[in-house]
N, C-alpha and C positions, 0 to 999 in steps of 0.2 A: 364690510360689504353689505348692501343694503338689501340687495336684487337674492329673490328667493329661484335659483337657479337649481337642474337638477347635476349629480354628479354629472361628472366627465371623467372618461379614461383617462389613464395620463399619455397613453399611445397618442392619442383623439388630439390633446393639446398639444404634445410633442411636433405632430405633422401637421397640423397648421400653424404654427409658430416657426418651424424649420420652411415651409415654406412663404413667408415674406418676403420680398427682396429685403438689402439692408439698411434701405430710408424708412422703409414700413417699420422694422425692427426696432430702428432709435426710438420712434411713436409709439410701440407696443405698449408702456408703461402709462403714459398720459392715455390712453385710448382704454386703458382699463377703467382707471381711476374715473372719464366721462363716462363711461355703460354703467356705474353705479348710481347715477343721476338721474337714469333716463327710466319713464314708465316702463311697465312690467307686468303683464299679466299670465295665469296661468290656465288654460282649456285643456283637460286633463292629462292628457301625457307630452302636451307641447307648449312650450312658455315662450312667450313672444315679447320683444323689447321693442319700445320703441326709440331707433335711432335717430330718427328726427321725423318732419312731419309726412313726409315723404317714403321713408327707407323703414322696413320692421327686418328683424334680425326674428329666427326661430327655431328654437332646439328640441329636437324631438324626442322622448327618451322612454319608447315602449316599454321596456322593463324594469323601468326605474332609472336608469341613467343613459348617457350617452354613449355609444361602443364605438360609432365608427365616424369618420370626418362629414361623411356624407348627409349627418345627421344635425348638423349647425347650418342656416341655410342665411344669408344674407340678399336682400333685394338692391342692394348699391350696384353701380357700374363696373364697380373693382372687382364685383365678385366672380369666380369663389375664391381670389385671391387677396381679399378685401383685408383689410386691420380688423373690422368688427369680427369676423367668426375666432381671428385668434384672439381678440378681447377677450369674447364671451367664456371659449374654452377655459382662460388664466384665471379667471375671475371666480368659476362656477370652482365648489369642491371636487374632490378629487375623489373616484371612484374607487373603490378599494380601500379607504380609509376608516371604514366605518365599525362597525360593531364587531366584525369578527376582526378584524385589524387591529382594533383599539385596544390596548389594556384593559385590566379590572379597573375602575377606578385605584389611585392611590398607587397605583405604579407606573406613574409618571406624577414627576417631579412636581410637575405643575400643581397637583391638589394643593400645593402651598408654597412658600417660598423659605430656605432656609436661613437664615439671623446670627445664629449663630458662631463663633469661630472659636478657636483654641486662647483659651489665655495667655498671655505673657510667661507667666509662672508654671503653667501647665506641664509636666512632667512630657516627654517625647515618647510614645510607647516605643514595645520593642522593634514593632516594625517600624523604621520610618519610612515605612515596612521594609520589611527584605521583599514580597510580592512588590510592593509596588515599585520600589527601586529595578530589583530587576527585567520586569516586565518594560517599565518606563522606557530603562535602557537598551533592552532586547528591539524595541518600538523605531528606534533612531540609529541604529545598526546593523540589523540584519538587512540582508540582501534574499528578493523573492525566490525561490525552486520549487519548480511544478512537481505535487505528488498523488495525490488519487484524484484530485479535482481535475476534470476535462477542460479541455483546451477554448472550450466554449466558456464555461464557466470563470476559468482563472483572468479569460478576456471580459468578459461581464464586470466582475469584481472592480478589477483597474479602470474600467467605462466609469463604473460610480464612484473609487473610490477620485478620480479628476475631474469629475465634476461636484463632488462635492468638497475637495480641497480648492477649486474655482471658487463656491461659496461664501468658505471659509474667509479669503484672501479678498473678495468683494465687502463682505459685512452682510448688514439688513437690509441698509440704503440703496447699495450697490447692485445687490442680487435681484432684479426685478424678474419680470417673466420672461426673458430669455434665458437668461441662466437658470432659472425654476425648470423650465422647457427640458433644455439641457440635461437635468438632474431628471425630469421625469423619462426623456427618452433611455440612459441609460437604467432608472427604473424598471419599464416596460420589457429589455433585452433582459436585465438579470431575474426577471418575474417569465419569462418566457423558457428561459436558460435550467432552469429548477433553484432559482435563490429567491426562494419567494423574504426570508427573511431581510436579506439586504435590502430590498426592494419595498418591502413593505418600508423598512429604516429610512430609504431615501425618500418617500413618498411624505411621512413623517417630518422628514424634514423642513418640504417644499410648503406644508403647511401650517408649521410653524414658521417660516418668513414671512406668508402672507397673514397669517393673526400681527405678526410683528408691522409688517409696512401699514396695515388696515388698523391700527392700533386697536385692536382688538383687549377689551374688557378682559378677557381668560386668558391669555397671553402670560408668557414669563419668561422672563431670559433661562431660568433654571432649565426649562423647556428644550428651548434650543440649543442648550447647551450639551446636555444629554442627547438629542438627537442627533446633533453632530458627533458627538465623540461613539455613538453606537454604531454608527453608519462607518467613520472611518477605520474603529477596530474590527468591524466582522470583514468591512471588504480588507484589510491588511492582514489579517491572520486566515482569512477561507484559502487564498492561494498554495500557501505551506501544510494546510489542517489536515488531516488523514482522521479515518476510521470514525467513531463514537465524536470526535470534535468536528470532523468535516459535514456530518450529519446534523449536531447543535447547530452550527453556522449555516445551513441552507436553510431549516426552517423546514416548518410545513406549512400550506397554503390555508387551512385551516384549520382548526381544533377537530380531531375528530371525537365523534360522541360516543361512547361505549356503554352497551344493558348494566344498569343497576340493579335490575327486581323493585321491589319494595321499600319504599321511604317513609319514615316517620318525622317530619322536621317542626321545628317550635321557630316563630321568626324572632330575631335579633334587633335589625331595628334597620331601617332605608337610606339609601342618602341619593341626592342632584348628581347626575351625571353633566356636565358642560365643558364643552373641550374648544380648544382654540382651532379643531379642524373641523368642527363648522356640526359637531353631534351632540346631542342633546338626551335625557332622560329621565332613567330613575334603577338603579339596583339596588333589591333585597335582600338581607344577609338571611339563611337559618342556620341552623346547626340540629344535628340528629342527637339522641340519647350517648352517643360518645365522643360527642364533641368536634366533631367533623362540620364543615364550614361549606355550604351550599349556597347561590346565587340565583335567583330571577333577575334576570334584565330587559330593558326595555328603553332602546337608546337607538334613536333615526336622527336623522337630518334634521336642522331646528335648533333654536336661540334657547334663550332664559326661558322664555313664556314655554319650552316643550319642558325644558328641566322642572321649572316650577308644577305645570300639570299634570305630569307624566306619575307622579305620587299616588293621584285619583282615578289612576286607569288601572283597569283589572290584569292581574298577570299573566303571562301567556303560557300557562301548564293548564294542561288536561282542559275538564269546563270549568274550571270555578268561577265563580265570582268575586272573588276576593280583590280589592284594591291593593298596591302596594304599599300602602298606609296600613290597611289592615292587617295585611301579611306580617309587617313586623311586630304586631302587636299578638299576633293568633298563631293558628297550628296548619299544618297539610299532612294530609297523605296521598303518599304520590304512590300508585304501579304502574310496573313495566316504564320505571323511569330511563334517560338518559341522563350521561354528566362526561362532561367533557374533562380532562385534563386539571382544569383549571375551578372545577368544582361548579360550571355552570350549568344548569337544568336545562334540559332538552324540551320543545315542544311536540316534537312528532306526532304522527296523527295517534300511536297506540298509547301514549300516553294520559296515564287519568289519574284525576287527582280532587280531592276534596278536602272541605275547610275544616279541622280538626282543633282541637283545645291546645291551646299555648301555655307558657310559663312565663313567670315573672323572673328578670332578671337574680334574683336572690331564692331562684326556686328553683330545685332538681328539673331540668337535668343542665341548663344553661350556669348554675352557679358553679360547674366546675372548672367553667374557663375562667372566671375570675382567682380560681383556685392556684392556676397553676405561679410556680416563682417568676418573678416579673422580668430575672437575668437570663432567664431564660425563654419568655417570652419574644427578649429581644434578640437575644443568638440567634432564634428560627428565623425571626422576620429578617434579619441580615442574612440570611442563606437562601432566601427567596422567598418566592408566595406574596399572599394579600399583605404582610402589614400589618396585620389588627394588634392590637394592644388592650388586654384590658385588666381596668384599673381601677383600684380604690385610693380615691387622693382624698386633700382637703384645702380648698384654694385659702392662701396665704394674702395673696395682694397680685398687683401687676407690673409688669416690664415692657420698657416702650422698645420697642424695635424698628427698625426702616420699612418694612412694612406695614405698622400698625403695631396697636399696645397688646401683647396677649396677657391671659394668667398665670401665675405663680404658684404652683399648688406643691404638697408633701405627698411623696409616695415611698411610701417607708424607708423615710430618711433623707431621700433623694429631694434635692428642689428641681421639681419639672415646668416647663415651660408649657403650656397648653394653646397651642395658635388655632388661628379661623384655618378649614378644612380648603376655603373658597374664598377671596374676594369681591365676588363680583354683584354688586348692588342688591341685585334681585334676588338674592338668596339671602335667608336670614342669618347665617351663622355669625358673622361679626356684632350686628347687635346684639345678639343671643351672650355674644362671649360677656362683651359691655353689661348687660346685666348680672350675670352672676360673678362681674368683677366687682358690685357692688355688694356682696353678700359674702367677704371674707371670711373665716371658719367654715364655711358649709359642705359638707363630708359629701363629696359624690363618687357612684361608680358610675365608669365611665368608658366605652367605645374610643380610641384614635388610633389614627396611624402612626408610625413610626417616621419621623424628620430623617435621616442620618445627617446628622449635626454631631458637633464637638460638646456639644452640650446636651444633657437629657432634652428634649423637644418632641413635640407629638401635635398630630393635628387631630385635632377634638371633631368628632363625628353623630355621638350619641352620648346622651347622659339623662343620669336617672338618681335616687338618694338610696344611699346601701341598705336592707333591711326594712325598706317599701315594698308591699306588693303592688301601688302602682303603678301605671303605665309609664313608660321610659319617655324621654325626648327626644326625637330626628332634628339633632341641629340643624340641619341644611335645610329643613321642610317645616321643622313648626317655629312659630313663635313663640318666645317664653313670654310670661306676665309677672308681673310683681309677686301676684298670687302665689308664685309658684314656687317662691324662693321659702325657704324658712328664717326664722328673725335671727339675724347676724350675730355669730358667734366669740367674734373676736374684733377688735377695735379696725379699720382698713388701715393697710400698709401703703406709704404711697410710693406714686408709679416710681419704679426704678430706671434708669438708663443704661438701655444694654450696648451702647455703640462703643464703652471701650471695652469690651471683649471681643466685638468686630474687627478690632483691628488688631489681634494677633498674629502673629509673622505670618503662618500659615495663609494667613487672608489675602499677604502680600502675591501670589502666587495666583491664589481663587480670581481673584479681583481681575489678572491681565486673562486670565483664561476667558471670564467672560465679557473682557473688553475687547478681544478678539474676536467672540461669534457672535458679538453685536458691531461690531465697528469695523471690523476687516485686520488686514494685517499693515494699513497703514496706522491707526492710530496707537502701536507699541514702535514702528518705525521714527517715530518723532526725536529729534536730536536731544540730549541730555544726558546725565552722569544713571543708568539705570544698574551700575554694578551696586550701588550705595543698599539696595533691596535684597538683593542677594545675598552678599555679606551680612546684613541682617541675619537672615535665614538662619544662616549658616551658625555667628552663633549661639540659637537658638536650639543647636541641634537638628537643623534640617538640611545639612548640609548636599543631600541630591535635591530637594527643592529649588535651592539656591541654584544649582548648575542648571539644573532644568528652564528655569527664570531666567538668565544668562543666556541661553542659547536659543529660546523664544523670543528675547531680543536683539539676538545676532542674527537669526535669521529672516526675522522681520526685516530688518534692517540691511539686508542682504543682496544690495545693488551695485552692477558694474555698468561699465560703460565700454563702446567699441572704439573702432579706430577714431571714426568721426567724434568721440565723444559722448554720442546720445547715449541715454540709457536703455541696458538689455533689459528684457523681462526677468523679472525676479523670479527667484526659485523656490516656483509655487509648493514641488512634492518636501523641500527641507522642513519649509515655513507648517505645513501639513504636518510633518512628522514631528514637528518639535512642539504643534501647539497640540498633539494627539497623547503626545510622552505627557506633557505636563497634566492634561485633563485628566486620565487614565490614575496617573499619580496621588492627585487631587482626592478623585473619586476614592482612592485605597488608602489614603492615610485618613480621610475623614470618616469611613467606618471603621478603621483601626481606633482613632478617638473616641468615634457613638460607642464602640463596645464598652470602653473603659470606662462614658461617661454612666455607665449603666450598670457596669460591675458584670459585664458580660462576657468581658476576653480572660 
């Protein structure tokens, strides 16, 4: 979407989309797709489009966004009942989405795509799992019973969890902004209701469909895949949850920030923040003298061009001056800090903070994360939090995957996989990788996330050469140079092909799950022998896999007809339930394998 719009509610869109008649409705979708064409300008808090030479459309959004309908204003004949003001609404992001909404970076799917699957050969761990089995099956069996959650609330829940199994059973294609509408109004009731979690999940959703229809650059099915399956597990388990679980499932509305005192932090190293819902950036990692993991963020509304310069804008603690380029290269001291939950640095007005001496990654007090054992690095990162991983490898050569070729590297013993953090053009990480794929032998520590793949995998963030004091690399922000490389140490390996590991049984399964939350629940409905895959499965030792995969295409497939013949509508809550069982499944046996692949479990 081209038009730099400000948020919108998702109430705000809900009630002019619900109010269209429904010939306006069929046009919702083409009427968006035209308001991305049409000029656009912006006079401080109100952005005016031009609908044609005659008609301006104008959104007013004194506090940054749009709160109420009254504030989309169209000059057509039709109006206020007009297509343009629900255009505008569908088109504009989605308020609530943003910074406190968002994850950390890296926890969401999307910083990368995962390649990886199970071998052939690959041993079945112990779980195929028992969690996951039995949850899967708890998923496609139990029957709802109201217990501390209100009557309010357990009605919210089922609002979203049917509009988002609508979704589901639509696809990408299908789902345009009436059903988006749909998802946001039951949004808005369970964000009203006290689920701000769900709410946030469904919102979540609604825009990863529109990165998906608008083919958005940052976009990934991984994405939407996760957002769907988080959306339908909290609103199917919040109904039955009591105590300490009913509490996790609603969520809080936002992080709240709690008194630190005094910080000493040494920065880490920065990366692009760019999300497919429409937010842009920069977060800075530090860490204190005990290894504690601290963030500055700085992430609004905005493309590549905010990710890309958001590096050179100063942080927002206390006064400094420090850019976030310099931050990970330097020190702070923060008093009378704040930090939220989740390790993010508060701005408040009592907050002060000044630019302090740093360390080099190989120097007290940052070299004890590199310290710690790497199987247990990965345990943590599998039980939540940021993800970080860090590491001393030594790239070996490269492996071409369906997203792109990544690196090969040894991490004591292990062959790891090192992918781009990012795809998307304007960020340098993918060239950055290409270059020091060119420089086999070259020993670096190294910054990434954690993949959960069947195979060691990680997505490369920061790197540096072990036993340098200097300054590290922000893959996502600098460019490497030839310069920078040292003279290759071992002969290049060449690229290898990872696509038959791709199709390990397990993949059999991966593959209809996200051919479902890109395609709907017609295209596993398609005629054909599809027991031939499950049987696979099976024996492979995945044998709830297989039945799982079976009954996502039973139930796809799952059409009657009435007296006259015609056909009834499909049953959209099974098709739900069965393509929830198997994602859920998915999700638990493939960090059952990341453990093993890591010597974790």
């Amino acid at each position: 979407m081209s038009l730099d719009l400000p948020p919108v509610a998702p109430s705000v869109t809900a009630e002019l989309v619900q109010g269209l008649t429904p010939r306006l409705r069929k046009r919702l979708d083409a009427g968006v797709s035209k308001l991305a064409d049409r000029p656009c300008v912006r006079d401080g808090d109100t952005v005016r489009i031009a609908v044609d030479d005659d008609t301006h459309l104008e959104l007013h959004a004194p506090g940054g966004s749009v709160t109420s309908a009254d504030a989309i204003r169209c000059g057509c004949l039709l109006a206020p009942d007009c297509l343009h003001r629900a255009a505008a609404a569908s088109a504009a992001p989605i308020a609530g989405s943003g910074p406190e909404a968002t994850p950390e970076p890296g926890s969401e799917s999307g910083s990368g795509t995962g390649a990886g699957s199970t071998p052939e050969t690959a041993p079945v761990p112990a779980a195929e799992s028992e969690t996951a089995i039995t949850t899967a099956t708890a998923i496609t069996t139990t029957a709802t019973t109201a217990t501390t959650a209100t009557t309010e609330q357990r009605t919210a829940a089922l609002a979203v969890y049917d509009a988002t199994a609508a979704v589901l059973e639509a696809g990408t294609d299908g789902a345009g902004a009436v059903l988006q509408a749909e998802l946001l109004r039951a949004a808005h009731t369970a964000r009203v209701g006290g689920l701000p979690r769900v709410a946030a999940s469904a919102v979540s959703v609604v825009t990863q469909l529109r990165a998906a229809r608008g083919a958005e650059p940052a976009y990934r099915l991984t994405d939407l895949t996760a957002a769907l399956r988080d959306v339908l597990m909290t609103a199917h388990r919040l109904p039955d949850s009591t105590d300490g679980e009913l509490a996790d499932l609603r969520g809080t509305a936002r992080q709240p920030y709690a008194p630190d005192g005094s910080l000493r932090l040494y920065g880490l190293f920065s990366e692009p923040v760019l999300t497919a819902t429409g937010y842009a950036g920069a977060v800075t990692w530090t860490a204190d003298a005990e290894g504690r993991l601290y963030t500055v963020s700085d992430v609004a509304p905005g493309g590549s061009g905010r990710a890309v310069g958001a590096a050179d804008r100063a942080v927002r603690v206390g006064d400094t001056a420090l850019t976030h380029r310099e931050l990970s290269r330097a020190g702070l001291a923060v008093s009378g800090a704040t930090v939220s939950p989740t390790g993010r640095l508060g701005a408040g007005a009592g907050v002060r903070a000044v630019r302090a001496a740093g360390a080099a990654w190989n120097e007290a007090p940052l070299d004890r994360l590199w310290a710690a054992p790497v199987a247990e690095q990965v345990s943590r990162a599998l039980q939540g939090g940021d993800g970080l991983l860090f590491l001393d490898v030594t790239v070996t050569g490269t492996v071409r995957e369906a997203a792109g070729d990544c690196l090969l590297a040894d991490c004591e013993g292990l062959t790891l996989r090192l992918a781009a953090a990012h795809d998307h053009p304007a960020l340098p990480y993918r060239d950055n990788l290409r270059l020091l794929a060119t420089a086999p032998g070259t020993r670096l520590r190294v910054v990434a996330r954690l993949d959960t793949s069947p195979l060691p995998r990680a997505l490369l963030v920061a790197a540096g050469h072990p036993g340098d004091a200097g300054a590290h690399v922000d893959l996502g922000l600098d460019r490497l140079q030839h310069a920078d490389l040292p003279a290759p140490g071992m002969a290049p390996t060449p690229t290898a092909d990872g696509s038959p590991l791709d199709e390990a049984p397990l993949h059999l399964l991966r593959r209809r799950v996200h051919q479902a939350a890109s395609a709907g629940r017609r295209v596993l409905a398609f005629p054909g022998d599809s027991s031939a895959d499950g049987r696979r499965l099976s024996r492979y030792g995945f044998a709830c896999a297989g039945d799982l995969l079976d009954e996502l295409h039973a139930a796809a497939a799952d059409r009657s007809r009435d007296a006259f013949g015609r056909l009834v509508p499909a049953d959209r809550d099974r098709f739900a339930r069965a393509w929830l069982a198997a994602a859920h499944y998915t999700e638990e046996v493939d960090r059952a394998l990341c453990a093993a692949a890591w010597g974790a479990s």
